[in-house]
C-alpha positions, 0 to 999 in steps of 0.5 A: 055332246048333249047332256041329260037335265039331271047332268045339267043340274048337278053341273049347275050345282056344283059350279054354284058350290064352287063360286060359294066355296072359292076362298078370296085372297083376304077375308072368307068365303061366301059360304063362310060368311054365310055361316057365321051369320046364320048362327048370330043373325042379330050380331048379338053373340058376343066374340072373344077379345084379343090378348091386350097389346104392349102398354095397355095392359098397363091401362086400368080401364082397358083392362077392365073393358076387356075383361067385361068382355071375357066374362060375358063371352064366358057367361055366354059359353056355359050356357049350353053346347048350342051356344057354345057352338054358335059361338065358335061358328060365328068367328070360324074361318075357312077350314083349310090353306086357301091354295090347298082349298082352292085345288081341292074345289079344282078337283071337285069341279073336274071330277064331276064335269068328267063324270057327268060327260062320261055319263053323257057319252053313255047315253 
């Protein structure tokens, strides 16, 4: 079977899709990863702090410093709605299960590559 160039790009680009999307066992995905820095490049956006944990909010300094935190990332969150949403882009995980993104990406690659052998075949 001899396949069109246009069917051997969009082979190429949805496998490239596929790698770039694939979510890891630990961590996010490259296309994650990639937004979260596009939208802070300089790391300079400050992120929301976890909840302090038993015994430290029995510490004055720890919660003076948490709360430093909050202030800041609330400043920075009244800002405007493009800082607010950089904001939530810069700690966004990916959107679904890994299993459940992981079949859907499955999917998208089958369907495409039938699609494309069958627009191959027509040919």
């Amino acid at each position: 079977m001899k396949t069109s160039r246009l069917g051997a790009w969009v082979l190429f680009a949805t496998a490239l899709l596929l790698v770039v999307a694939w979510p890891p066992d630990e961590g996010r995905s490259l296309i994650v990863k990639g937004v979260n820095w596009i939208v802070d490049p300089s790391d300079t956006l400050p992120i929301l702090p976890p909840q302090l944990g038993f015994g430290l909010s029995d510490d004055p300094q720890a919660v003076e410093i948490r709360d430093d935190l909050v202030r800041r990332y609330d400043q920075a969150y009244r800002t405007d709605s493009l800082t607010r949403q950089r904001l939530l882009l810069k700690v966004a995980e990916d959107p679904l299960d890994r299993t459940t993104e992981r079949q859907l990406l499955l999917i998208i690659g089958v369907v495409v590559a039938f699609a494309v052998w069958r627009r191959g075949a027509r040919e």
